[in-house]
PDB file as gemmi writes it, atoms N, CA and C in Angstrom:
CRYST1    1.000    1.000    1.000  90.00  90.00  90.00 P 1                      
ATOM      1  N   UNK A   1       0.846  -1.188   0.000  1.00  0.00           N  
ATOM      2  CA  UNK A   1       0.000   0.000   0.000  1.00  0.00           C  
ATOM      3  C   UNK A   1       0.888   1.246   0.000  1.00  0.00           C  
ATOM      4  N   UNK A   2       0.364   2.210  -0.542  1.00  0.00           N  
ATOM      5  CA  UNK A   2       1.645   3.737  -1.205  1.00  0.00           C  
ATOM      6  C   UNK A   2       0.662   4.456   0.273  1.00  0.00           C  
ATOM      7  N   UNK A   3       1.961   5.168   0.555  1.00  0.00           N  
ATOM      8  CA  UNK A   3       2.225   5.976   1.652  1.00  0.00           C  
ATOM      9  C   UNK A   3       1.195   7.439   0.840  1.00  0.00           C  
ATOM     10  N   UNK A   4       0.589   7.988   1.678  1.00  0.00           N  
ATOM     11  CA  UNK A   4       0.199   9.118   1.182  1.00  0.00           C  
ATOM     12  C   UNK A   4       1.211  10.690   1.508  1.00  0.00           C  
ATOM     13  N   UNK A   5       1.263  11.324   1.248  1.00  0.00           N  
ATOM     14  CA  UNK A   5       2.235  12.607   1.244  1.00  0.00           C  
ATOM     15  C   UNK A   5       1.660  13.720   2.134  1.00  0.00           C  
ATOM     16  N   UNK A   6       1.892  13.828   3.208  1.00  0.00           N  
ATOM     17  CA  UNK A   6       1.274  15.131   4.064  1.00  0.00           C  
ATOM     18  C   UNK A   6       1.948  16.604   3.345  1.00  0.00           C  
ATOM     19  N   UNK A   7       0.715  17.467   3.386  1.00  0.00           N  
ATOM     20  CA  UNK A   7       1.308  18.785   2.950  1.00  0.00           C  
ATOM     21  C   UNK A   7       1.000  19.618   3.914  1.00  0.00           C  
ATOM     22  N   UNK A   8       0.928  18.694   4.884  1.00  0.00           N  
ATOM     23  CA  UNK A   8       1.718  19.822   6.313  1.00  0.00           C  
ATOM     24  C   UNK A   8       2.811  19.229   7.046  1.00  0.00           C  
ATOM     25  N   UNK A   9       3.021  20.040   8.160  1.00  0.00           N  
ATOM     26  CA  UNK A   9       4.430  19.553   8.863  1.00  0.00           C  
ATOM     27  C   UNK A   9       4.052  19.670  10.314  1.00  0.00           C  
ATOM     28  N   UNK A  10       4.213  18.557  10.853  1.00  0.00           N  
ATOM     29  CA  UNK A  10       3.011  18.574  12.524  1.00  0.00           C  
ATOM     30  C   UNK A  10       4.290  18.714  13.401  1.00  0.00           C  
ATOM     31  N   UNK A  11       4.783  19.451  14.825  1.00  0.00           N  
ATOM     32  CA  UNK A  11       5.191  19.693  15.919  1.00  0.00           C  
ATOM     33  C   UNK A  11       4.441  19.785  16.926  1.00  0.00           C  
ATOM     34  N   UNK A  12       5.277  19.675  18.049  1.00  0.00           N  
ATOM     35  CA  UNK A  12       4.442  20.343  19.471  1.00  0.00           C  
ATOM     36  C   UNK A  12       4.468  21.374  19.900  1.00  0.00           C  
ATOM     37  N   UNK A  13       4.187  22.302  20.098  1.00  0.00           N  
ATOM     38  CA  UNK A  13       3.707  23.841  20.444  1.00  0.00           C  
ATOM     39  C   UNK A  13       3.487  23.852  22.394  1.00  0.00           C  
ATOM     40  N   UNK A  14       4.380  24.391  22.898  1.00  0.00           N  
ATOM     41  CA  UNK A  14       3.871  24.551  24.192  1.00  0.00           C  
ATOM     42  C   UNK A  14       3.554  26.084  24.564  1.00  0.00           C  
ATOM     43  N   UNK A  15       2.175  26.186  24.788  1.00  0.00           N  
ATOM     44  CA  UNK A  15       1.588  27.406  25.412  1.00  0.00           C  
ATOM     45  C   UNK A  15       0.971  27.792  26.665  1.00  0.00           C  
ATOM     46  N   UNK A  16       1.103  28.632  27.129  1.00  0.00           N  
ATOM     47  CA  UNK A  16       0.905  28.515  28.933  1.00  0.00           C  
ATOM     48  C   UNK A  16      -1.031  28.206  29.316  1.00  0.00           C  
ATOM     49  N   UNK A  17      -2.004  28.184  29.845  1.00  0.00           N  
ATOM     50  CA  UNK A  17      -2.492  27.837  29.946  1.00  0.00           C  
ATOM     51  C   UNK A  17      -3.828  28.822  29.561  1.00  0.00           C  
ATOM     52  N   UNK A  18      -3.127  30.506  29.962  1.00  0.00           N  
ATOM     53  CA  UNK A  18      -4.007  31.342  30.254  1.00  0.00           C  
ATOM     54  C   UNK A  18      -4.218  32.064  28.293  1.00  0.00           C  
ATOM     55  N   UNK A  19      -2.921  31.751  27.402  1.00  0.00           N  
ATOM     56  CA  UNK A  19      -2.752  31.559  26.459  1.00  0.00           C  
ATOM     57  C   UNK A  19      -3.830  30.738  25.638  1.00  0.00           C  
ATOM     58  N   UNK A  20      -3.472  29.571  25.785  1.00  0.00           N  
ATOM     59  CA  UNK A  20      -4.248  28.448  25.358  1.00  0.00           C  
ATOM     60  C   UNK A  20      -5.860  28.832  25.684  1.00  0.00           C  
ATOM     61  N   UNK A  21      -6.398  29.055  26.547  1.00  0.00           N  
ATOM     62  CA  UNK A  21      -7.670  29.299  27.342  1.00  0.00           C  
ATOM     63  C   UNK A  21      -8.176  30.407  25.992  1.00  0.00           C  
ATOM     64  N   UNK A  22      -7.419  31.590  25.937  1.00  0.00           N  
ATOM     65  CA  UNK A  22      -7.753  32.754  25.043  1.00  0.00           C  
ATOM     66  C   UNK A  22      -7.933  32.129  23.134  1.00  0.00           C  
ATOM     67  N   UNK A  23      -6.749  31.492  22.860  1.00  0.00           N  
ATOM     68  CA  UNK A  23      -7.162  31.084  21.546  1.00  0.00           C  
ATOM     69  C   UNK A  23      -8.220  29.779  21.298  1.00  0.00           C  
ATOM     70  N   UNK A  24      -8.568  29.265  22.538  1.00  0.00           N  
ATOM     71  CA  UNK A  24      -9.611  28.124  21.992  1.00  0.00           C  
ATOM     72  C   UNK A  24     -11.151  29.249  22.695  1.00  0.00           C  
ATOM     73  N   UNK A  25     -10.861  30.266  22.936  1.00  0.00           N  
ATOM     74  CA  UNK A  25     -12.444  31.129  22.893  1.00  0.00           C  
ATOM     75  C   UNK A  25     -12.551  31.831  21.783  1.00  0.00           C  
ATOM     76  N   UNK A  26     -11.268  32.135  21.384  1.00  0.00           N  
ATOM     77  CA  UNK A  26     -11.354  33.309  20.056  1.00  0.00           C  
ATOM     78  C   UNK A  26     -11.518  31.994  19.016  1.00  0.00           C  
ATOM     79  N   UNK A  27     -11.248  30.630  19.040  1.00  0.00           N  
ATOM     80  CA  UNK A  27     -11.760  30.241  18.019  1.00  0.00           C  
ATOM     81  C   UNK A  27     -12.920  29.775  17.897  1.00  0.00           C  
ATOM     82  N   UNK A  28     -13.416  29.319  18.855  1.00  0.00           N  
ATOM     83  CA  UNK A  28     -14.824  29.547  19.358  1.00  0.00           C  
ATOM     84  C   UNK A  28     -15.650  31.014  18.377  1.00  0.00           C  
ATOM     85  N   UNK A  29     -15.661  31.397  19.097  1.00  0.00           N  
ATOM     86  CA  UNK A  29     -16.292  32.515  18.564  1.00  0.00           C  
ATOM     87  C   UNK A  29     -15.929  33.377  17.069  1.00  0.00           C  
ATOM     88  N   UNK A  30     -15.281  32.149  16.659  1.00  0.00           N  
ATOM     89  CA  UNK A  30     -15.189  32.078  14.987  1.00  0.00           C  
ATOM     90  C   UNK A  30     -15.186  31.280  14.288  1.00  0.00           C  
ATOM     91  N   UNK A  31     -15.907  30.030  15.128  1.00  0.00           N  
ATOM     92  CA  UNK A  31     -16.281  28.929  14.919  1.00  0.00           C  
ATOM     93  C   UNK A  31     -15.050  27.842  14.004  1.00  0.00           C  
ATOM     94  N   UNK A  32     -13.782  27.872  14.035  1.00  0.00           N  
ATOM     95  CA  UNK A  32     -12.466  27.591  14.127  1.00  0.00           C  
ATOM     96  C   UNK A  32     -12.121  26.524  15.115  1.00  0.00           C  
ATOM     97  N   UNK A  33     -11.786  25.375  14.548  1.00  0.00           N  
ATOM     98  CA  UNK A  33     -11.032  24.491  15.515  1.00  0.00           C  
ATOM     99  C   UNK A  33      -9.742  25.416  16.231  1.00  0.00           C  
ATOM    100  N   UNK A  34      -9.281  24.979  17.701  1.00  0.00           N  
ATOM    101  CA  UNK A  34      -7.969  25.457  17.860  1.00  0.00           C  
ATOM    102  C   UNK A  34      -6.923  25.241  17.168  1.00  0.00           C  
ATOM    103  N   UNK A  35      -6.519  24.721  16.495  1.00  0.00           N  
ATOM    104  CA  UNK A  35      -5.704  24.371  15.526  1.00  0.00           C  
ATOM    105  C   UNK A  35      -5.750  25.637  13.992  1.00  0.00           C  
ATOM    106  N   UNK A  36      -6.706  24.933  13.706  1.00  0.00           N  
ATOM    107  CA  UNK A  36      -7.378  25.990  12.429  1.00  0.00           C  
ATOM    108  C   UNK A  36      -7.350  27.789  12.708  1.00  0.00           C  
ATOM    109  N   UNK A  37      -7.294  28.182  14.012  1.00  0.00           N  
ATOM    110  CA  UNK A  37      -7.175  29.505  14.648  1.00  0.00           C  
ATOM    111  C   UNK A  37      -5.661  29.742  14.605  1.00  0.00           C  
ATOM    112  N   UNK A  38      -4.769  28.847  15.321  1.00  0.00           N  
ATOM    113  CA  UNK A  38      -3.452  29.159  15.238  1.00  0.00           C  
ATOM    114  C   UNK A  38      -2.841  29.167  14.318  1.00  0.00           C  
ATOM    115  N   UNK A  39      -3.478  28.020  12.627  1.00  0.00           N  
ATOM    116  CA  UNK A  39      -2.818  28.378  11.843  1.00  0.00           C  
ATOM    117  C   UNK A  39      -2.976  29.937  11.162  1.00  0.00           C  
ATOM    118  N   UNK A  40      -4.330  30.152  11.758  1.00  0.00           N  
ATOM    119  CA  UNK A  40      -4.810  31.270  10.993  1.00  0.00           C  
ATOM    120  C   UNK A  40      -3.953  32.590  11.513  1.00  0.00           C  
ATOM    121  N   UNK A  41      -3.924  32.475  12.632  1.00  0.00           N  
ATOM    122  CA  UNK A  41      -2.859  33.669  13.481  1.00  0.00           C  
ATOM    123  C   UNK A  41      -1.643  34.051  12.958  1.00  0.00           C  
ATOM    124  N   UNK A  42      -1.002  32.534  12.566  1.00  0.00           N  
ATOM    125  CA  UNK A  42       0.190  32.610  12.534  1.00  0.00           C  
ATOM    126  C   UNK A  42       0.156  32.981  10.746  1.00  0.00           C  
ATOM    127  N   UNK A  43      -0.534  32.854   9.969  1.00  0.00           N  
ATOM    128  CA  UNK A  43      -0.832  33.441   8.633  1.00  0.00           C  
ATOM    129  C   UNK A  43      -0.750  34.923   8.241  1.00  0.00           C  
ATOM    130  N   UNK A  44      -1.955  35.182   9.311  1.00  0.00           N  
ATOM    131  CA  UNK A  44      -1.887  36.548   9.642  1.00  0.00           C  
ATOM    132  C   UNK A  44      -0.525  37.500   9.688  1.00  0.00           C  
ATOM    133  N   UNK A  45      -0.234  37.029  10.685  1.00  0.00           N  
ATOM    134  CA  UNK A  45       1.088  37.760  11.219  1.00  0.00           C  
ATOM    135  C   UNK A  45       1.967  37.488  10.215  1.00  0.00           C  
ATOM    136  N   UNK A  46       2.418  36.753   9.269  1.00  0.00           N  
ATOM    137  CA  UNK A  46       2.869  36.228   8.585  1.00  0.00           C  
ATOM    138  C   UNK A  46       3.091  37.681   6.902  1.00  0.00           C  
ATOM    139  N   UNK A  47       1.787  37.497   6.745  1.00  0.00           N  
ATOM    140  CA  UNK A  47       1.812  38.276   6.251  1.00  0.00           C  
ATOM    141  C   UNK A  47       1.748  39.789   6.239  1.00  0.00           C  
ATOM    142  N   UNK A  48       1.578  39.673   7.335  1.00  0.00           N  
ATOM    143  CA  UNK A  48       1.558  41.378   7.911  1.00  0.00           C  
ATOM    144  C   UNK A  48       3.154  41.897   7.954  1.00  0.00           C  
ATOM    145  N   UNK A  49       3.837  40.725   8.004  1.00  0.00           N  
ATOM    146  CA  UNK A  49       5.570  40.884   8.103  1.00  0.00           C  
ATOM    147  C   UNK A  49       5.922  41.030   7.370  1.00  0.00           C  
ATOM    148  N   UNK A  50       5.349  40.659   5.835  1.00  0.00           N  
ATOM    149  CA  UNK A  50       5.621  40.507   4.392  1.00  0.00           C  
ATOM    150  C   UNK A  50       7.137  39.107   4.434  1.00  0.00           C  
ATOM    151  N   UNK A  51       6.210  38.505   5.581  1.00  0.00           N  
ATOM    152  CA  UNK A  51       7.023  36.857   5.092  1.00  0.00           C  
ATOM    153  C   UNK A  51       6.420  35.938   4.110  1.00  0.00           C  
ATOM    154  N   UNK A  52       5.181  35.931   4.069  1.00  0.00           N  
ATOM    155  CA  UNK A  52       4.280  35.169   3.479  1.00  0.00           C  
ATOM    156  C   UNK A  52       3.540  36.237   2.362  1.00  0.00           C  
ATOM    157  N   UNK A  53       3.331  35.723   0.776  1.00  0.00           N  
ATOM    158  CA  UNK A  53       2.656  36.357   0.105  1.00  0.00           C  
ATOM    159  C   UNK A  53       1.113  36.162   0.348  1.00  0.00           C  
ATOM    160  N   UNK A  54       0.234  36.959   0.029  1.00  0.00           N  
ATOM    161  CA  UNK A  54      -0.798  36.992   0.324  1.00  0.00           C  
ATOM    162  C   UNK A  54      -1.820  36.196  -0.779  1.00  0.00           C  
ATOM    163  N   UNK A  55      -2.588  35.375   0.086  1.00  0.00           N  
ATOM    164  CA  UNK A  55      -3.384  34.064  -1.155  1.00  0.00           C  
ATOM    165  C   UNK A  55      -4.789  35.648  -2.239  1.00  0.00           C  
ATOM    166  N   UNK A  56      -4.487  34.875  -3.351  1.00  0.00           N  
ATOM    167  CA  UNK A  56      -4.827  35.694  -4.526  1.00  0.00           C  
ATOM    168  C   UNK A  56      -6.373  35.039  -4.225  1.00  0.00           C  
ATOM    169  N   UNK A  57      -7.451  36.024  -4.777  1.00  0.00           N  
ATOM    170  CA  UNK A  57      -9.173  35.958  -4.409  1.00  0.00           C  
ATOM    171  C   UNK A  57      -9.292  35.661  -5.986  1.00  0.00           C  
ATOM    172  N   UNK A  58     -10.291  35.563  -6.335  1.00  0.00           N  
ATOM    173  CA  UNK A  58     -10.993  35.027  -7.611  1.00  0.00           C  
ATOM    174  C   UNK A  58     -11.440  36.067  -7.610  1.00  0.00           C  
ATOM    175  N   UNK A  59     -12.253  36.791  -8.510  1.00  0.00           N  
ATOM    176  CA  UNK A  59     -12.382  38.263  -8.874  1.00  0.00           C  
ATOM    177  C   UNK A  59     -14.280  37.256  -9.651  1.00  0.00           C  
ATOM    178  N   UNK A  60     -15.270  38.421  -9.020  1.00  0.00           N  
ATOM    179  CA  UNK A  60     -16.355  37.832  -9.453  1.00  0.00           C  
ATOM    180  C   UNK A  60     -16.949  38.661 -11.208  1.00  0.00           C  
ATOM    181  N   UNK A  61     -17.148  38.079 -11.902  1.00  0.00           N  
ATOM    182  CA  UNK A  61     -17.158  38.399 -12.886  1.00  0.00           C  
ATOM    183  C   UNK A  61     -18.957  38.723 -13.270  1.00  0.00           C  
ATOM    184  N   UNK A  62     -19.424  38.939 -12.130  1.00  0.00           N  
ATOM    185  CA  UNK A  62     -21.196  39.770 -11.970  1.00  0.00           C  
ATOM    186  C   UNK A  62     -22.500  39.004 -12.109  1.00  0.00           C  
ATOM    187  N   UNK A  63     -22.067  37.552 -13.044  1.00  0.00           N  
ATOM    188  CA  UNK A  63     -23.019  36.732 -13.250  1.00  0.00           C  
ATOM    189  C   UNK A  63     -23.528  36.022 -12.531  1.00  0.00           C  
TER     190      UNK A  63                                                      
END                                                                             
C-alpha cells in the first residue's frame, strides 16, 4: 500500500495555559477548531511581516 504525502508539517507547540484558554475562545467565537485559529494567526502575522505572500481571491465576474 503507497504511503500518502502530508502537505503539512506537525510539531508540538507549548503554550501557557491562560494563552491556550484565550485562543480556543477566540476560536470559538469564529467557529475555528484550535488548531485551524493558530494556523490562521500565525498566517496573519505572517503576512503582515511581508514573510508570506498573500493568497490571490478570484475576482467575481457579476453573473
Amino acid at each position: 500500500m503507497a504511503e500518502k504525502k502530508s502537505t503539512t508539517k506537525n510539531f508540538i507547540l507549548r503554550l501557557d495555559p491562560v494563552m491556550m484558554d484565550a485562543i480556543e475562545a477566540w476560536a470559538a467565537d469564529e467557529f475555528r477548531s484550535t488548531n485551524g485559529q493558530i494556523q490562521w494567526i500565525l498566517a496573519e502575522a505572517l503576512k503582515k511581516a511581508g514573510r508570506m505572500k498573500k493568497a490571490k481571491t478570484k475576482k467575481s465576474d457579476g453573473n
